[in-house]
Biopython code that builds the backbone (N, CA, C, O; Angstrom):
import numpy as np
from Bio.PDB.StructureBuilder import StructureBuilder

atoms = [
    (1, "UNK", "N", (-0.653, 8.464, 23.554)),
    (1, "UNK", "CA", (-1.339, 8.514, 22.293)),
    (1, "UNK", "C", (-2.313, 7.328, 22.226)),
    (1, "UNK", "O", (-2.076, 6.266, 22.801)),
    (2, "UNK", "N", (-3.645, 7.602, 21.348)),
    (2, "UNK", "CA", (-4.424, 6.280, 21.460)),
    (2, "UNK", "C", (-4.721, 6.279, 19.681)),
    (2, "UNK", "O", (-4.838, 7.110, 18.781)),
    (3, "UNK", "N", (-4.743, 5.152, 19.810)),
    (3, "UNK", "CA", (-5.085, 5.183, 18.112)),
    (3, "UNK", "C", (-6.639, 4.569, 18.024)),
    (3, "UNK", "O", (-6.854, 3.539, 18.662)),
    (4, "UNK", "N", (-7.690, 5.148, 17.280)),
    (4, "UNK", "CA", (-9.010, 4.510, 16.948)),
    (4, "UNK", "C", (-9.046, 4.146, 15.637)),
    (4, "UNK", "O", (-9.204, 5.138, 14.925)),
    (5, "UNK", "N", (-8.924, 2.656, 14.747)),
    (5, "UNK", "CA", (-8.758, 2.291, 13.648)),
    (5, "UNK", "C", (-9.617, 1.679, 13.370)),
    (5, "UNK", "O", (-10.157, 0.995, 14.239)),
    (6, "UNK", "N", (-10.394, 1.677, 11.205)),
    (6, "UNK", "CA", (-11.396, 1.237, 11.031)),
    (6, "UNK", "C", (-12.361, 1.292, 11.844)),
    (6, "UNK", "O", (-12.370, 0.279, 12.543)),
    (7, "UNK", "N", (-13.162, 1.981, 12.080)),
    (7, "UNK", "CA", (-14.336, 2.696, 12.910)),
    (7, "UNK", "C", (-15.820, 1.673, 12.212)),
    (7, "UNK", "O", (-16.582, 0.880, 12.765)),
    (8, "UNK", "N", (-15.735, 2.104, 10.978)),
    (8, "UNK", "CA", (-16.659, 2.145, 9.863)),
    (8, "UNK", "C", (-18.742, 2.387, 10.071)),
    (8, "UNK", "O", (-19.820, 1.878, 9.766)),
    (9, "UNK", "N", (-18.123, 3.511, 10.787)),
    (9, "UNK", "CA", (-19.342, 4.241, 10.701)),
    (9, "UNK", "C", (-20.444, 3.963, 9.571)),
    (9, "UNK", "O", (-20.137, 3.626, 8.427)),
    (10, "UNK", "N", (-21.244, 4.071, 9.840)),
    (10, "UNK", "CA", (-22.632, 3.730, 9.111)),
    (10, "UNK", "C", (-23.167, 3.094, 8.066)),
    (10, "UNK", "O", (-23.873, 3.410, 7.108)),
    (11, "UNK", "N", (-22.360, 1.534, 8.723)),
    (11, "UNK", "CA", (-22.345, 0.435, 8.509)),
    (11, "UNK", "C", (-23.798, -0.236, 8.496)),
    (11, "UNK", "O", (-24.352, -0.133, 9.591)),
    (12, "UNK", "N", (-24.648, -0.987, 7.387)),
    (12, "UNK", "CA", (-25.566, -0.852, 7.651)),
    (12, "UNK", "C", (-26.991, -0.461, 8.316)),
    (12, "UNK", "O", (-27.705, -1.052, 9.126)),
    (13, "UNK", "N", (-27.130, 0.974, 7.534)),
    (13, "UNK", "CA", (-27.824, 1.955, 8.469)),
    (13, "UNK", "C", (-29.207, 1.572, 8.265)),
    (13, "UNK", "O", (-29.967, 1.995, 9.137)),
    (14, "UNK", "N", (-29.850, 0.729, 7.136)),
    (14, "UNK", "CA", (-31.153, 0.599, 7.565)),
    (14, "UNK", "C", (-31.218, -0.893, 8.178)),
    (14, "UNK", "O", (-32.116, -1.524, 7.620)),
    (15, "UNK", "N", (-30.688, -1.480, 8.941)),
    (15, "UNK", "CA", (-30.978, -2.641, 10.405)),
    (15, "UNK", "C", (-30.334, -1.977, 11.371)),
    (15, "UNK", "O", (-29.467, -1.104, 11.415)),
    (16, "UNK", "N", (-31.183, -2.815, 12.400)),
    (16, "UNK", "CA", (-30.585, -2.053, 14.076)),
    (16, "UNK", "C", (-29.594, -2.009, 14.055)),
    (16, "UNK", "O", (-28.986, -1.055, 14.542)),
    (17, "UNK", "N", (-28.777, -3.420, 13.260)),
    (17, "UNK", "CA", (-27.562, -3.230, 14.299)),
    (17, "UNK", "C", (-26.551, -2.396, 14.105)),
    (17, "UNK", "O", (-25.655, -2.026, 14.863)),
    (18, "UNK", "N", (-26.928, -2.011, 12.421)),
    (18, "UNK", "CA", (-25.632, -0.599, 12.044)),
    (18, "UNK", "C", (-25.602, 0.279, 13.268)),
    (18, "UNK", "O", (-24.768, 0.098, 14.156)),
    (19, "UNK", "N", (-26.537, 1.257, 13.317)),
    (19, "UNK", "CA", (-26.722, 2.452, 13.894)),
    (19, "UNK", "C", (-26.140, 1.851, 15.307)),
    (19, "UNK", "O", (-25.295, 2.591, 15.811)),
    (20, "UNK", "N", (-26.412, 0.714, 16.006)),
    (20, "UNK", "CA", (-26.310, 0.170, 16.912)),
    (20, "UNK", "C", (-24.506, 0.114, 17.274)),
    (20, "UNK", "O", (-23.902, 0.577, 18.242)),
    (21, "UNK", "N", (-24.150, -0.412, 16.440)),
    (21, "UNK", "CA", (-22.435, -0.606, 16.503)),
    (21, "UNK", "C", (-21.830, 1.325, 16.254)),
    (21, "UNK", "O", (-20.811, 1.728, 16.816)),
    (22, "UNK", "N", (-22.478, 2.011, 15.572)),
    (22, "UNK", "CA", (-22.162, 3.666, 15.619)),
    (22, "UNK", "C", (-22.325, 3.924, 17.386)),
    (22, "UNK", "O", (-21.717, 4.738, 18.081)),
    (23, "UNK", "N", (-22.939, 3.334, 17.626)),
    (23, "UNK", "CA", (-23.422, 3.637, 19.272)),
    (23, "UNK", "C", (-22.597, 3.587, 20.317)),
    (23, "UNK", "O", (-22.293, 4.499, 21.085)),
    (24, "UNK", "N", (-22.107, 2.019, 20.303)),
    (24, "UNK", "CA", (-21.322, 1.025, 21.048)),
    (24, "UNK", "C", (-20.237, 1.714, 20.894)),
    (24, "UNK", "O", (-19.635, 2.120, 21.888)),
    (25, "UNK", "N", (-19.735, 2.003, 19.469)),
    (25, "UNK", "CA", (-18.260, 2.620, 19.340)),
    (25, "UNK", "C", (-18.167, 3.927, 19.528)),
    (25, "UNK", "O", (-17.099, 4.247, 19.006)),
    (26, "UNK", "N", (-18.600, 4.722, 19.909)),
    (26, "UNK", "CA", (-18.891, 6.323, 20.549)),
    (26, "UNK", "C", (-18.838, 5.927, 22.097)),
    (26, "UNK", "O", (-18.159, 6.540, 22.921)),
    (27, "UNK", "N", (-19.829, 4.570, 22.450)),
    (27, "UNK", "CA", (-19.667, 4.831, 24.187)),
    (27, "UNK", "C", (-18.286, 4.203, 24.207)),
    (27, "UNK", "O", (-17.434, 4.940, 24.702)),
    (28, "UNK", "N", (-17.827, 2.931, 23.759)),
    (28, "UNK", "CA", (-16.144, 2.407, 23.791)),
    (28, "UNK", "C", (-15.066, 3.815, 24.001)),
    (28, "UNK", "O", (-14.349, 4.126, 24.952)),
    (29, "UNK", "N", (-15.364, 4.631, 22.379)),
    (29, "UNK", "CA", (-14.274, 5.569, 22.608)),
    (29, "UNK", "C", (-14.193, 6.321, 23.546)),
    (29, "UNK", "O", (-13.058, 6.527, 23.976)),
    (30, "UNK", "N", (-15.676, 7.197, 24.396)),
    (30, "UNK", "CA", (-15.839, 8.216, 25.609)),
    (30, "UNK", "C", (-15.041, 7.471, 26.676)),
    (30, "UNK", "O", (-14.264, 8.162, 27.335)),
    (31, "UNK", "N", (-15.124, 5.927, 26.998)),
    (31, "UNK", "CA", (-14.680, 5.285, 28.209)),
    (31, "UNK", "C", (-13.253, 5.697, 27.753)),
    (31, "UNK", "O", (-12.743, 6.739, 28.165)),
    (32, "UNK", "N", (-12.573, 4.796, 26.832)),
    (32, "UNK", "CA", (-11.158, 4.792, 26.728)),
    (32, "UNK", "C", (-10.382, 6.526, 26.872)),
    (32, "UNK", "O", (-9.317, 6.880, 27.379)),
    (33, "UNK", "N", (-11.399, 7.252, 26.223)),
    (33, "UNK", "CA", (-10.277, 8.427, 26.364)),
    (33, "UNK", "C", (-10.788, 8.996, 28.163)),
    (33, "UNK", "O", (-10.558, 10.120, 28.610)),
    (34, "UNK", "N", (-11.253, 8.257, 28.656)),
    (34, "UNK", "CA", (-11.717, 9.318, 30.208)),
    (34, "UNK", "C", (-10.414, 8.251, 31.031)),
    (34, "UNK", "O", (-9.582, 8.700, 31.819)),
    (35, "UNK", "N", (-10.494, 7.148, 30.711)),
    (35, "UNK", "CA", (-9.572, 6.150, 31.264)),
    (35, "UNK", "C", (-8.047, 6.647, 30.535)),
    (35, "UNK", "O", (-7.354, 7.435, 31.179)),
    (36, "UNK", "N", (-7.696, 6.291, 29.555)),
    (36, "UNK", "CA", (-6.390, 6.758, 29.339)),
    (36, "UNK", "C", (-6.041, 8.146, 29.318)),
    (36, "UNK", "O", (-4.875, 8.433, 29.588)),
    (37, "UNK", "N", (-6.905, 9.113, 29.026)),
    (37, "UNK", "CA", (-6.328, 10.740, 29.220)),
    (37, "UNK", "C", (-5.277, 10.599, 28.032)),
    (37, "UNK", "O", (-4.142, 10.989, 28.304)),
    (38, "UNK", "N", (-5.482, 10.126, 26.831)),
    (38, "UNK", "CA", (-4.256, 10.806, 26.052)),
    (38, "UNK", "C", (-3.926, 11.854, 25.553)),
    (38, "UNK", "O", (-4.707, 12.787, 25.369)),
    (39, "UNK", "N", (-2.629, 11.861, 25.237)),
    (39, "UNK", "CA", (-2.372, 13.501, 24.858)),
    (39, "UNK", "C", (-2.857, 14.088, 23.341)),
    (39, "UNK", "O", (-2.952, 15.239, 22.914)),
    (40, "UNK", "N", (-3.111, 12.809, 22.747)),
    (40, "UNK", "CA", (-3.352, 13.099, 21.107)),
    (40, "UNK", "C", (-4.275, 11.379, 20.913)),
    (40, "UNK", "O", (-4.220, 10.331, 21.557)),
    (41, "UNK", "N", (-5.086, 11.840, 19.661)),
    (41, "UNK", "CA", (-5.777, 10.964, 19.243)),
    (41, "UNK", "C", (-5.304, 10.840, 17.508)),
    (41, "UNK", "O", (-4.793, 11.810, 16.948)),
    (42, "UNK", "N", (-5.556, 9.522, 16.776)),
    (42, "UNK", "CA", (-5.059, 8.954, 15.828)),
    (42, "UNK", "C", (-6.257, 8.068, 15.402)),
    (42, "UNK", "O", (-6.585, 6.976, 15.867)),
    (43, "UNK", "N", (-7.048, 9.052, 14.049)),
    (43, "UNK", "CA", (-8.036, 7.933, 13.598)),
    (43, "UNK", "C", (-7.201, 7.862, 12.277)),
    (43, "UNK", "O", (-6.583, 8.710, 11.634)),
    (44, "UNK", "N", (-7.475, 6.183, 12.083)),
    (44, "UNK", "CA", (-6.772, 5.608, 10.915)),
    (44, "UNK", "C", (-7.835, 4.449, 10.267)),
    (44, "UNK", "O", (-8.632, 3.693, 10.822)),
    (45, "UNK", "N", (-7.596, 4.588, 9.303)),
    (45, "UNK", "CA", (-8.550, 3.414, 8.260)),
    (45, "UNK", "C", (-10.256, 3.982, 7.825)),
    (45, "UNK", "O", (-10.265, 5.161, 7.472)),
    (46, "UNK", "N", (-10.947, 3.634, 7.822)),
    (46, "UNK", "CA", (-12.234, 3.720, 7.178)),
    (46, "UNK", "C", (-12.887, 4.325, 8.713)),
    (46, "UNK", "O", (-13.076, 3.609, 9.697)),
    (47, "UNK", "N", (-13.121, 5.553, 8.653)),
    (47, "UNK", "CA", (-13.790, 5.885, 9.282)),
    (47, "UNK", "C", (-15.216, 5.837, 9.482)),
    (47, "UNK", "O", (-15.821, 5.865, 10.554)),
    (48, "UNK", "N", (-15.725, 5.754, 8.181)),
    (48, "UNK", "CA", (-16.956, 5.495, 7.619)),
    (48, "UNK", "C", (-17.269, 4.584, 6.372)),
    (48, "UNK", "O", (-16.468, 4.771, 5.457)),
    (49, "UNK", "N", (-18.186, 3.696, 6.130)),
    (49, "UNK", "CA", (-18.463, 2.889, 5.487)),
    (49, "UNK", "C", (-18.780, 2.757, 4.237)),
    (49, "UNK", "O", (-19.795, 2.114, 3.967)),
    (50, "UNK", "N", (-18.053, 3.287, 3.275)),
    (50, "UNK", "CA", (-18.384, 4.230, 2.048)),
    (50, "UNK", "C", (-19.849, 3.431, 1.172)),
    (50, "UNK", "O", (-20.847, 4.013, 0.747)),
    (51, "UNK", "N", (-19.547, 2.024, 1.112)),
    (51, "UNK", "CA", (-20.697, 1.167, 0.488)),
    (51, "UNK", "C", (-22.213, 1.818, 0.800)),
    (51, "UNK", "O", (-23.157, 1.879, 0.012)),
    (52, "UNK", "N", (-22.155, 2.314, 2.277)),
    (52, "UNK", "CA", (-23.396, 2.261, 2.988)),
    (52, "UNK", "C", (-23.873, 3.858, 2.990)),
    (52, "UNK", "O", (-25.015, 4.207, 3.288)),
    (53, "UNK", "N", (-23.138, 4.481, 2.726)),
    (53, "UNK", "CA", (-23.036, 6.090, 3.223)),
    (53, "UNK", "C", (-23.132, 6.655, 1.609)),
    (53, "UNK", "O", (-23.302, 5.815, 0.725)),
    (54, "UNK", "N", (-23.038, 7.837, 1.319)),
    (54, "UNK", "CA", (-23.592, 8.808, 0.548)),
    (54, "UNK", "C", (-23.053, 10.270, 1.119)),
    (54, "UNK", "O", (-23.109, 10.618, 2.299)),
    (55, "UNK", "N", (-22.517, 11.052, 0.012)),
    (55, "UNK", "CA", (-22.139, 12.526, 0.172)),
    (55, "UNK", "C", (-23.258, 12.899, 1.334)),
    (55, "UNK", "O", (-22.988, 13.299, 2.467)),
    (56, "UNK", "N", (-24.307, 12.720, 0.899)),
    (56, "UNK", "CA", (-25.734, 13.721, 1.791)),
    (56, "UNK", "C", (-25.276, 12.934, 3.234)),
    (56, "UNK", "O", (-24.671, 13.798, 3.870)),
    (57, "UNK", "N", (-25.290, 12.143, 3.731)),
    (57, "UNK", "CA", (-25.265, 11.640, 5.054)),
    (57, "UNK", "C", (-23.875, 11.331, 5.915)),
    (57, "UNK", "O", (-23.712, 10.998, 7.089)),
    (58, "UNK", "N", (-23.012, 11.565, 4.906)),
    (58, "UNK", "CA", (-21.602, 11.042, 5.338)),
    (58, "UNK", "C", (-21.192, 12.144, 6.966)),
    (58, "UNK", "O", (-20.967, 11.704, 8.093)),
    (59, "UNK", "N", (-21.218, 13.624, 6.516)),
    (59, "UNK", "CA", (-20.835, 14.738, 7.254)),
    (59, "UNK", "C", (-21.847, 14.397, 8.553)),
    (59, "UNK", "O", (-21.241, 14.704, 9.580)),
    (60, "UNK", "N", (-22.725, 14.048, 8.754)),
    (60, "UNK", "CA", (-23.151, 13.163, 10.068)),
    (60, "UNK", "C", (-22.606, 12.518, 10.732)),
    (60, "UNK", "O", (-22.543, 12.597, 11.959)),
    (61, "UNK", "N", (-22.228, 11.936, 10.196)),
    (61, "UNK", "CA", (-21.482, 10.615, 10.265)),
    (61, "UNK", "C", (-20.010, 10.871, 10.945)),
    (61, "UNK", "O", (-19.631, 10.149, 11.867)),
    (62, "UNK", "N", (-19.218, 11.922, 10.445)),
    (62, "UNK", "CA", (-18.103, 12.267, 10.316)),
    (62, "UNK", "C", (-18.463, 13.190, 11.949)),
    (62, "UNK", "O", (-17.650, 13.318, 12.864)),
    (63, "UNK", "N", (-19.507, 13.584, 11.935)),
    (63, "UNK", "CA", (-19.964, 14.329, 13.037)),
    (63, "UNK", "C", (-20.077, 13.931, 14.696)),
    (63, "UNK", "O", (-19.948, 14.502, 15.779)),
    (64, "UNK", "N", (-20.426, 12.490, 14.141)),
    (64, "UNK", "CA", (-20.486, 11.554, 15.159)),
    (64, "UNK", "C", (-19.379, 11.049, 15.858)),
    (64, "UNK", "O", (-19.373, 10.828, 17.069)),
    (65, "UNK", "N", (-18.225, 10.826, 14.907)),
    (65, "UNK", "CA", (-17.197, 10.338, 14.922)),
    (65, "UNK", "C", (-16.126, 11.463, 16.028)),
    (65, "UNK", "O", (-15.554, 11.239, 17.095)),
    (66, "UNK", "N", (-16.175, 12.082, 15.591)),
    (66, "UNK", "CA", (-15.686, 13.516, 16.572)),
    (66, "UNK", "C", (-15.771, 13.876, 17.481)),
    (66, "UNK", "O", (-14.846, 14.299, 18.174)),
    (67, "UNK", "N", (-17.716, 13.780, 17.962)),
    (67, "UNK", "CA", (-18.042, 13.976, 19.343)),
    (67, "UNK", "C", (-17.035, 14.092, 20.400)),
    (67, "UNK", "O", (-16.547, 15.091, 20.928)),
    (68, "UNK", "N", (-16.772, 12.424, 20.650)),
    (68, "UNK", "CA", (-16.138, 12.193, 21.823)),
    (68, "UNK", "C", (-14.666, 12.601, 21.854)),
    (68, "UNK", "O", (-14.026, 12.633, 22.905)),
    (69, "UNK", "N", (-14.219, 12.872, 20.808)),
    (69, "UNK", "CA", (-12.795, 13.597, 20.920)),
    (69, "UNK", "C", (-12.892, 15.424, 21.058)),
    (69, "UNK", "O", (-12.015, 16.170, 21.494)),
    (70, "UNK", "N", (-14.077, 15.748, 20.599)),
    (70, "UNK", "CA", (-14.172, 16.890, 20.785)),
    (70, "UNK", "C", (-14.928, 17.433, 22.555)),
    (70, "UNK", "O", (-14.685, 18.445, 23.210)),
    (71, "UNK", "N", (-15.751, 16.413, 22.819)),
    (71, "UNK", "CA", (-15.714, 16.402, 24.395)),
    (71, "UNK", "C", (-14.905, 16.171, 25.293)),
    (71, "UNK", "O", (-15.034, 16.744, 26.375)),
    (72, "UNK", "N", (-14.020, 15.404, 25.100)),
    (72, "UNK", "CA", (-12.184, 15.143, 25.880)),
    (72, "UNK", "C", (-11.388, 16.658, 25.322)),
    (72, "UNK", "O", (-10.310, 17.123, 25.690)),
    (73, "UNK", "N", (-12.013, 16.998, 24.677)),
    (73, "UNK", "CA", (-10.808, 18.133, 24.175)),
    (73, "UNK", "C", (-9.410, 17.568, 23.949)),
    (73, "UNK", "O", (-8.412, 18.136, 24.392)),
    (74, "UNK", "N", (-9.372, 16.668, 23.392)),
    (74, "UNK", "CA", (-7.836, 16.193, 23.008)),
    (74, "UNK", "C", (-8.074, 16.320, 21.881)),
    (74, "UNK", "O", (-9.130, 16.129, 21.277)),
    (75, "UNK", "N", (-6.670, 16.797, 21.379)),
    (75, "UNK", "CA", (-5.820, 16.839, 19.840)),
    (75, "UNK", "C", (-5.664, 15.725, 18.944)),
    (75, "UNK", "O", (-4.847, 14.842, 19.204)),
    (76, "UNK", "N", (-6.348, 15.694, 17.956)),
    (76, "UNK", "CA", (-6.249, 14.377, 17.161)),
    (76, "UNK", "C", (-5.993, 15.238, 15.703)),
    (76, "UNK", "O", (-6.091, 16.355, 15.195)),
    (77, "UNK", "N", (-5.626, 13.958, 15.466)),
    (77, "UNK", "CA", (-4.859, 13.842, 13.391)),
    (77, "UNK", "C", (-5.884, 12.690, 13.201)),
    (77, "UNK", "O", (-6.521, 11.950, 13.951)),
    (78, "UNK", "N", (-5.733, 12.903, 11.622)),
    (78, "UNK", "CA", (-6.368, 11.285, 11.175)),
    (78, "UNK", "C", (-5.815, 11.155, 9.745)),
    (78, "UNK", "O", (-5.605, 12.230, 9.183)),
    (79, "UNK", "N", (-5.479, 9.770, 8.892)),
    (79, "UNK", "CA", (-5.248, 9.406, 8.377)),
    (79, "UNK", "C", (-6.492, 8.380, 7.367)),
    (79, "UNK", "O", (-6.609, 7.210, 7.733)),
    (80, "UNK", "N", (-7.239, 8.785, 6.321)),
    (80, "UNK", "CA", (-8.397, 8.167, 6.459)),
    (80, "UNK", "C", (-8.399, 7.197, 5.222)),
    (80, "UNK", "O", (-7.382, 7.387, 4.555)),
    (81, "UNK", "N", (-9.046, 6.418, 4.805)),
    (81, "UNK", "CA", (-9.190, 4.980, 3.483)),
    (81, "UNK", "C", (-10.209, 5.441, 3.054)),
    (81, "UNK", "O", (-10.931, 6.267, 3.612)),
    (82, "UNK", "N", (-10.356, 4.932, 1.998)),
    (82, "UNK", "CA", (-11.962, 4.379, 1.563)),
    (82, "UNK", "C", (-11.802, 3.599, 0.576)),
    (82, "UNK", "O", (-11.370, 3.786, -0.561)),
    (83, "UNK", "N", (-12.290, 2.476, 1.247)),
    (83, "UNK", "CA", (-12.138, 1.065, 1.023)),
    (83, "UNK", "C", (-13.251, 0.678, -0.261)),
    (83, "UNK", "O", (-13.114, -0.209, -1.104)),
    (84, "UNK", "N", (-14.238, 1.523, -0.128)),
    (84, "UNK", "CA", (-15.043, 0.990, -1.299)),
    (84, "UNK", "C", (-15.039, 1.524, -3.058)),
    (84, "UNK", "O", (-14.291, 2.392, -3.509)),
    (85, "UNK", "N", (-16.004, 0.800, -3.790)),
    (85, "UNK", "CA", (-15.263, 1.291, -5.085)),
    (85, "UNK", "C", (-16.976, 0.681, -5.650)),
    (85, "UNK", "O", (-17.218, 0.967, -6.823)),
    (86, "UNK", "N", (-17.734, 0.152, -5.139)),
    (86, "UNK", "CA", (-18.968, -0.573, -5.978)),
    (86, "UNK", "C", (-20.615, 0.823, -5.882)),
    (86, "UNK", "O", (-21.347, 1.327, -6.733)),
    (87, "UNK", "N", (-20.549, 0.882, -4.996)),
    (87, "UNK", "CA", (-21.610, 2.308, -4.365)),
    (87, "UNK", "C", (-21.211, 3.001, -3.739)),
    (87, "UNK", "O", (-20.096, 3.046, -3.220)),
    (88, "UNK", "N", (-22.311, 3.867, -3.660)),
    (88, "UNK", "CA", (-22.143, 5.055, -2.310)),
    (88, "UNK", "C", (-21.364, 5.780, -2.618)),
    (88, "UNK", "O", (-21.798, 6.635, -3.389)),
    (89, "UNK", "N", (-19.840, 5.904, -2.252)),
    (89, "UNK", "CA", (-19.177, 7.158, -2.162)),
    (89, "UNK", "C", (-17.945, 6.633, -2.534)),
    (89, "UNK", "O", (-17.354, 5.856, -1.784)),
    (90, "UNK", "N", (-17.455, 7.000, -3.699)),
    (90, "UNK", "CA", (-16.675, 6.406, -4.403)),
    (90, "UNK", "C", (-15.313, 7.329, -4.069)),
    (90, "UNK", "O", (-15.326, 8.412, -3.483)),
    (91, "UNK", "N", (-14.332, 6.746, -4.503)),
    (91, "UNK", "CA", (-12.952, 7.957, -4.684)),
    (91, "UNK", "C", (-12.856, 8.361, -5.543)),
    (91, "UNK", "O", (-11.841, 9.055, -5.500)),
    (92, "UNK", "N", (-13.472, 8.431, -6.823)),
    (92, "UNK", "CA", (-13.604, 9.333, -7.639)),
    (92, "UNK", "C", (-14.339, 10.476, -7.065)),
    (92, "UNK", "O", (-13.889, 11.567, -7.416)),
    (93, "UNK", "N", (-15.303, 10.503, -6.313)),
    (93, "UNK", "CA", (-16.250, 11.711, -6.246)),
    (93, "UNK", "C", (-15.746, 12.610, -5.205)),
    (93, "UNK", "O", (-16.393, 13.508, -4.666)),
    (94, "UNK", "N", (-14.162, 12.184, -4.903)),
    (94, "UNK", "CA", (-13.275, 13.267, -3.530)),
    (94, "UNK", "C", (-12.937, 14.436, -4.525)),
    (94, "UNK", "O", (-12.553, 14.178, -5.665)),
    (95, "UNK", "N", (-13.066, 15.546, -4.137)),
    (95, "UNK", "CA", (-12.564, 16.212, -4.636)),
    (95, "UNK", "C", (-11.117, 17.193, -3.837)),
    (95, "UNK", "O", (-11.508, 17.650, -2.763)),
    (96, "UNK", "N", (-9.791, 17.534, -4.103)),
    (96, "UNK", "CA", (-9.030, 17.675, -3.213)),
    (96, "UNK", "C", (-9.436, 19.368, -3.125)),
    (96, "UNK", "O", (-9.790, 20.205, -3.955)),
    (97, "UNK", "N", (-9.172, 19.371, -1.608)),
    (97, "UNK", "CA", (-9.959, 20.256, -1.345)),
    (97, "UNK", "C", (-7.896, 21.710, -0.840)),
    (97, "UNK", "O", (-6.917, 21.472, -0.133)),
    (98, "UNK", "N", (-8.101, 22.383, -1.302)),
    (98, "UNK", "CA", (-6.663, 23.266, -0.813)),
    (98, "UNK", "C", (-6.958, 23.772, 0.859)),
    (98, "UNK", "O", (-7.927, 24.139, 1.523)),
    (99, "UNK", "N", (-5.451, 23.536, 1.074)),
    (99, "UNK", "CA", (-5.300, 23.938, 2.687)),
    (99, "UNK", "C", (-5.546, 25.109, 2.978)),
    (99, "UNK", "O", (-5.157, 26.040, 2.273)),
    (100, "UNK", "N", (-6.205, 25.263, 4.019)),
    (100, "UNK", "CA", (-6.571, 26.836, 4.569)),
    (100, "UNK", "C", (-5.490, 26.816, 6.060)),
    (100, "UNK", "O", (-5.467, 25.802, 6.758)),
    (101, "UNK", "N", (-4.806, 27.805, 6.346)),
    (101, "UNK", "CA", (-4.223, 27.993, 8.142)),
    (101, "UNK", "C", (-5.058, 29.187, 8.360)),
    (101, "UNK", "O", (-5.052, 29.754, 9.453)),
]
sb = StructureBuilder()
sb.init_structure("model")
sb.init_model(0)
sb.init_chain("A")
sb.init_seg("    ")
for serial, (resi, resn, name, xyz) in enumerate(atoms, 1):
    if name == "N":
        sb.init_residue(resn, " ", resi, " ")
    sb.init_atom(name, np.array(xyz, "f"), 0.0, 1.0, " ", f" {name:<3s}", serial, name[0])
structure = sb.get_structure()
């Protein structure tokens, strides 16, 4: 099992270095899962950066985040935060969404 925690995707997206660290941590995760081969993946904490992000751009984001688990074809869960409460994407504006199988 590998766990990927606090990610925080699109982390200041208008300077280089946001988009830049979205980058770094997509090529980090492709290495680790070609090197460890795990059987299951475990994202936990802030996947994305709620301060910085917005409903309209988040599902990008969330898109990005996936890639490389969806190119390993390994099985992942996630457990997710959102740490912020001042802008952007608040926890009020979740709406719970009902399970589909």
């Amino acid at each position: 099992m590998t766990l990927f925690s606090d990610l925080h995707y699109g982390e200041n997206s208008w300077d280089l270095w946001g988009p830049q660290q979205d980058v770094n941590s997509a090529k980090l995760m492709r290495i680790i899962l070609a090197d460890e081969q795990p059987d299951c993946v475990v994202l936990n904490g802030d996947l994305i950066t709620g301060e910085n992000t917005f409903i309209e751009n988040s599902t990008s984001l969330i898109d990005e985040i996936m890639a490389p688990l969806n190119e390993a074809r390994v099985p992942f869960s996630f457990m997710v935060r959102l740490a912020c409460t001042a802008t952007g994407i608040r926890a009020s504006s979740h709406r719970i969404q009902p399970l589909s199988w």
